[in-house]
C-alpha positions in Angstrom: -109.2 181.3 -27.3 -108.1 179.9 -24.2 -110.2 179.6 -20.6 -111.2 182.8 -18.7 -110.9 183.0 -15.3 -114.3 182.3 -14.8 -114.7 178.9 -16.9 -111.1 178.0 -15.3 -113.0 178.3 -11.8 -116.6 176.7 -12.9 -114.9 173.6 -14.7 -112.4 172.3 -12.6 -113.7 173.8 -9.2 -116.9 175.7 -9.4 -120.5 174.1 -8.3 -121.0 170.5 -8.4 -117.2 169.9 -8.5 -115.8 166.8 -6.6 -114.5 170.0 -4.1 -117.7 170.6 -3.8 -118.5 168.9 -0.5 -122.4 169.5 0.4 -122.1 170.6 4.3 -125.0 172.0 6.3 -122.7 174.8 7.8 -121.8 176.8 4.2 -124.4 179.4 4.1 -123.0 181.0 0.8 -120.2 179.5 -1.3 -118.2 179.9 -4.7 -119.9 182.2 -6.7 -119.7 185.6 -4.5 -117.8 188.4 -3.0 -116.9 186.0 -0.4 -118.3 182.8 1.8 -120.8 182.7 4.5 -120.2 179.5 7.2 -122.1 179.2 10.3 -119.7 178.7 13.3 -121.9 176.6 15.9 -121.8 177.9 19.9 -119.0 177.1 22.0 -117.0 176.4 19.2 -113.4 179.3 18.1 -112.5 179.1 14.3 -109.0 178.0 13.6 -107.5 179.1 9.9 -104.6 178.2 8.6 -102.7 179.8 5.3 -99.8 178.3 3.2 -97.9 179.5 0.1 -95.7 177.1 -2.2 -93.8 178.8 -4.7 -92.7 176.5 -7.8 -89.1 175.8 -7.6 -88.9 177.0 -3.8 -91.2 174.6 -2.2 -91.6 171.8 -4.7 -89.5 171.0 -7.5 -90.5 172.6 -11.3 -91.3 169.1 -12.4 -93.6 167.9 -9.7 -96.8 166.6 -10.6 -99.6 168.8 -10.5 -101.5 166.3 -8.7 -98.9 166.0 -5.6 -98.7 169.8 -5.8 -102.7 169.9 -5.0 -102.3 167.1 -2.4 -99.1 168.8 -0.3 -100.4 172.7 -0.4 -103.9 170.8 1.2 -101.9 168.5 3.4 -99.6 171.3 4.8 -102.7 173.2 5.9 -104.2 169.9 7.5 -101.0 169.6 9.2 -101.3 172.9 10.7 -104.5 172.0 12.2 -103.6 168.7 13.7 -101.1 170.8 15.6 -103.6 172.9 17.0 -106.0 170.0 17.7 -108.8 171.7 15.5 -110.8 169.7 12.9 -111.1 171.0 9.6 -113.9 171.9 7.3 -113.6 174.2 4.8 -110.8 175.2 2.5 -110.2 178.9 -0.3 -107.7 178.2 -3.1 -105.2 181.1 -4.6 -103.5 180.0 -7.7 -101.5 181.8 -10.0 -100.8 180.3 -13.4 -98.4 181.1 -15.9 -101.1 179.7 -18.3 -104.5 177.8 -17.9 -103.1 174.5 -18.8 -106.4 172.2 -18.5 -104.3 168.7 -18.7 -102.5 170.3 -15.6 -105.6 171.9 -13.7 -107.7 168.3 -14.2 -104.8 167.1 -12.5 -104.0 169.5 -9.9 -108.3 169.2 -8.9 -108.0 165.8 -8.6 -105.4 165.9 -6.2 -106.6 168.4 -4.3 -110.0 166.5 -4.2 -108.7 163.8 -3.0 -107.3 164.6 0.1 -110.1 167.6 0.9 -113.3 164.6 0.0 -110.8 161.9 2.8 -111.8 164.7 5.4 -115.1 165.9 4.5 -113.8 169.5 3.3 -115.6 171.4 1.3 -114.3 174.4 -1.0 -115.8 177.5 -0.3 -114.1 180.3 -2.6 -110.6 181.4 -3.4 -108.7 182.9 -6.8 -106.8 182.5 -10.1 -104.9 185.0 -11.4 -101.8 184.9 -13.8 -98.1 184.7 -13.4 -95.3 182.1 -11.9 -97.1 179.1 -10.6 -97.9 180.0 -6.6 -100.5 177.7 -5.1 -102.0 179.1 -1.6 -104.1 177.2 0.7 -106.3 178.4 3.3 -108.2 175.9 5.6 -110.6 177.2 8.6 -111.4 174.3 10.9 -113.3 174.0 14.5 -112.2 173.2 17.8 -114.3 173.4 20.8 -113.5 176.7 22.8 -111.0 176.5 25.4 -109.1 173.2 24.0 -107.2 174.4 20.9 -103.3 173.4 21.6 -100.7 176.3 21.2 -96.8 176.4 21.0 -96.6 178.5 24.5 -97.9 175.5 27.1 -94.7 174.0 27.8 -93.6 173.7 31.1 -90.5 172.2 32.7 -90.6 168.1 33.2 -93.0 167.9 30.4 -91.7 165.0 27.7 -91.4 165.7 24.3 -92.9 163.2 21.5 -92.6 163.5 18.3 -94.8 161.5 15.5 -93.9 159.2 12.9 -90.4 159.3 11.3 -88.1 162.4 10.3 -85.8 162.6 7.8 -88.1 161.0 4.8 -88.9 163.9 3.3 -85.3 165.2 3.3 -84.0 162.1 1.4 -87.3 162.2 -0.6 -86.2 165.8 -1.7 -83.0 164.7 -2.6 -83.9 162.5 -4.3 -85.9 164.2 -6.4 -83.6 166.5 -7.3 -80.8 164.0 -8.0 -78.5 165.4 -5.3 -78.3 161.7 -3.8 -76.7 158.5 -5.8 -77.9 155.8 -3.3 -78.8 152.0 -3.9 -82.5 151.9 -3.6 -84.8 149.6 -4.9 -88.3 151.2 -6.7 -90.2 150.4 -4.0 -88.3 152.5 -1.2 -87.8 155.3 -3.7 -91.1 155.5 -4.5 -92.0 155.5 -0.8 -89.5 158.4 0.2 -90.7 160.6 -3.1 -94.3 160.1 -1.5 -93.3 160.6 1.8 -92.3 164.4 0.2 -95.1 165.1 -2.2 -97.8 163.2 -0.3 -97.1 163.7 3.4 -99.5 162.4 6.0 -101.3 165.4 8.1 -101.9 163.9 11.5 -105.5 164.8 12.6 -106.7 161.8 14.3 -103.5 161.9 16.4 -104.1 166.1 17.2 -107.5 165.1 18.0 -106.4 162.9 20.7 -103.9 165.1 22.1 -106.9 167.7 23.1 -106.9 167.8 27.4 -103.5 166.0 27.3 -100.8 167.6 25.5 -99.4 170.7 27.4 -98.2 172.5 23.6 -97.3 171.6 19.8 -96.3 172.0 16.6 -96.1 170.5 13.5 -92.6 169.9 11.9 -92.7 171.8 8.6 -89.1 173.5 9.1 -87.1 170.8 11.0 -87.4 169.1 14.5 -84.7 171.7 15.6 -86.7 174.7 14.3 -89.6 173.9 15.4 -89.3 172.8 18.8 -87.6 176.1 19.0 -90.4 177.9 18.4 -92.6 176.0 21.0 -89.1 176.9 23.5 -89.7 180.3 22.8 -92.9 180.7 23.5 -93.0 178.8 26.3 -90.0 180.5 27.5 -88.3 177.3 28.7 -85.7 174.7 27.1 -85.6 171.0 26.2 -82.7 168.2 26.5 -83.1 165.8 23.2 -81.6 162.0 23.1 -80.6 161.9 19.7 -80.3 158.0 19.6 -84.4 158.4 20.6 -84.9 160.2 17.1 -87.5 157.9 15.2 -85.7 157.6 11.2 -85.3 154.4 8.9 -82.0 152.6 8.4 -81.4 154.9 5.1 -81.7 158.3 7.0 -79.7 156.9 9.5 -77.0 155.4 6.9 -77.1 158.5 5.1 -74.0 160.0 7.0 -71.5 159.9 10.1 -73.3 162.5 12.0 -76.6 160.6 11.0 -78.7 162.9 13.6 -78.4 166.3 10.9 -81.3 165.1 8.6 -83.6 164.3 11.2 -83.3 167.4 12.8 -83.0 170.1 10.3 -84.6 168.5 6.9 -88.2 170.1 6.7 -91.6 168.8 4.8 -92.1 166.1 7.3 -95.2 167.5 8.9 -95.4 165.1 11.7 -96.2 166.3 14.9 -94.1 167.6 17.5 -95.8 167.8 21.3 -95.0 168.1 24.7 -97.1 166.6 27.3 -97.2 166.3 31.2 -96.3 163.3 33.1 -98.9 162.3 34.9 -100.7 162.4 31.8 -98.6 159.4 29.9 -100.6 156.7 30.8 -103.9 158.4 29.4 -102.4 159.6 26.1 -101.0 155.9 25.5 -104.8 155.2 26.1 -106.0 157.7 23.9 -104.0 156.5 20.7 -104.6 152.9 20.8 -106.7 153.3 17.9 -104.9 156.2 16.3 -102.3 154.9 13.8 -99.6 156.6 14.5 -96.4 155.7 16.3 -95.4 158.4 18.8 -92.2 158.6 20.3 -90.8 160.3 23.4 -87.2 161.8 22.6 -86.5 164.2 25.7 -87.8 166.8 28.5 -88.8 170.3 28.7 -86.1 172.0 30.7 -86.7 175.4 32.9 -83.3 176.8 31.7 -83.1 178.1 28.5 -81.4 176.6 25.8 -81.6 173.4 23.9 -79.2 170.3 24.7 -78.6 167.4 22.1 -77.6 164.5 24.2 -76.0 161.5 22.3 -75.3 158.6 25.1 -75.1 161.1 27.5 -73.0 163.9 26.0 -73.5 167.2 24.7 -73.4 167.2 20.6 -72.4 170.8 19.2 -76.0 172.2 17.5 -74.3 175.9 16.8 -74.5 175.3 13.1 -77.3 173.4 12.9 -80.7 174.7 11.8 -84.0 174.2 10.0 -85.3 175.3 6.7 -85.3 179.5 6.5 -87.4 180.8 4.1 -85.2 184.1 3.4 -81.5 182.4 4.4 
């Protein structure tokens, strides 16, 4: 007889599991109807919800381990980009069976990242069908400081974190849709730079009083920034040759700016900030380690321009990752 729900839940992440961070502010845990934090004053609860879908957001043959690790890591992303610091997380899983060689796996993954940032797991579900993993992560920011996507304002620069494209080669990589010369150790880097991306808290922690609005690329640079465009109902010229990639993105093709732009799963940050606030923000990452790099303006007419040396690339066909295209 295989494991009920409930023995699923207690073994690999009930009570005294390594999920099982012991925080002051959980009132009432797994085990009930629902959790019970404590949300201290002068403080606005931020909470963030992912779904991955086997075979749409992760290959079939990912390990369950990197599955755990990216659902987690998308949702830290998330709050980086809203400058909120997380501390609890729920977990929905749906199983097409209760595979305990896979579920060890997939828990240890999961605690890995949640015990690097003090998260503790609060409640969630299992339930039985194609494999689905949700995330939901609830964090604090003090009130008043949280960063949005509609702050942009014209003569703002715009920064993005990190490298893009890594996960895009990553991807196709992993599904063989790329026969490149690489040697183990940069294929192995690109294939984690996919299943094990970085979320950049310290770095949205820093950005609090400075940054004007942001997002974290999940969809694509070009996606992305358009949703910050959008809600701050203004537009953005972008120097291509300022896009931050490694020599493979770059080599990958001609018109070496597409991956960069549209290729999703980076989850770096992308922020606009003042500037008159430059110097202070170069201050306040000295110790962050991150490399942040400015790659245009925030316009005040609509629209966005790709500028390569000074002339305007066609974008019409370009665009991000769309979950129903």
């Amino acid at each position: 007889m295989g494991l009920s729900e409930f023995d699923l839940i207690n073994r690999y992440f009930g009570q005294g599991g390594a999920l099982n961070q012991l925080r002051t502010d959980v009132e009432l845990g797994i085990g009930d109807d629902a959790a019970i934090v404590n949300v201290p004053v002068g403080q606005s609860l931020v909470m963030s919800l992912d779904t991955m879908v086997s075979g749409v957001h992760f290959p079939e043959n990912t390990p369950a381990e990197d599955i755990a690790y990216k659902a987690l890591a998308a949702n830290l992303s998330d709050m980086a980009a809203m400058a909120a610091e997380p501390n609890w997380l729920l977990l929905g899983l749906t199983l097409p069976q209760a595979d305990e060689t896979w579920l060890e796996s997939f828990s240890r993954g999961l605690s890995q990242l949640a015990n690097q940032y003090g998260l503790a797991l609060i409640g969630g579900d299992t339930t039985h069908g194609a494999l689905t993993v949700s995330v939901q992560v609830n964090g604090l920011v003090p009130r008043g400081q949280a960063l949005r996507r509609s702050g942009a304002c014209p003569g703002d620069l715009i920064y993005v974190s990190g490298q893009l494209g890594d996960a895009g080669l990553g991807l196709k990589l992993a599904l063989a849709e790329l026969d490149i010369d690489l040697e183990p150790q940069r294929r192995q880097y690109f294939l984690q730079r996919l299943n094990r991306p970085t979320p950049r808290l310290e770095l949205g922690l820093a950005l609090r009083g400075l940054a004007s609005a942001a997002i974290d690329v999940s969809d694509g640079l070009l996606a992305d920034l358009g949703h910050i465009l959008k809600a701050s109902g203004v537009g953005a010229s972008i120097n291509l040759e300022q896009l931050p990639m490694v020599d493979e993105v770059r080599d990958l093709s001609e018109l070496w700016w597409r991956v960069p732009l549209t290729a999703g799963d980076d989850y770096e940050l992308c922020f606009t900030l003042p500037a008159d606030k430059q110097v202070a923000f170069e201050l306040a990452i000295q110790d962050v380690e991150c490399p942040c790099t400015c790659i245009g303006q925030i316009e005040a007419a609509p629209g966005l321009s790709l500028l390569l040396d000074g002339d305007n690339i066609d974008s019409e066909n370009l665009k991000g990752y769309l979950h129903f295209d």
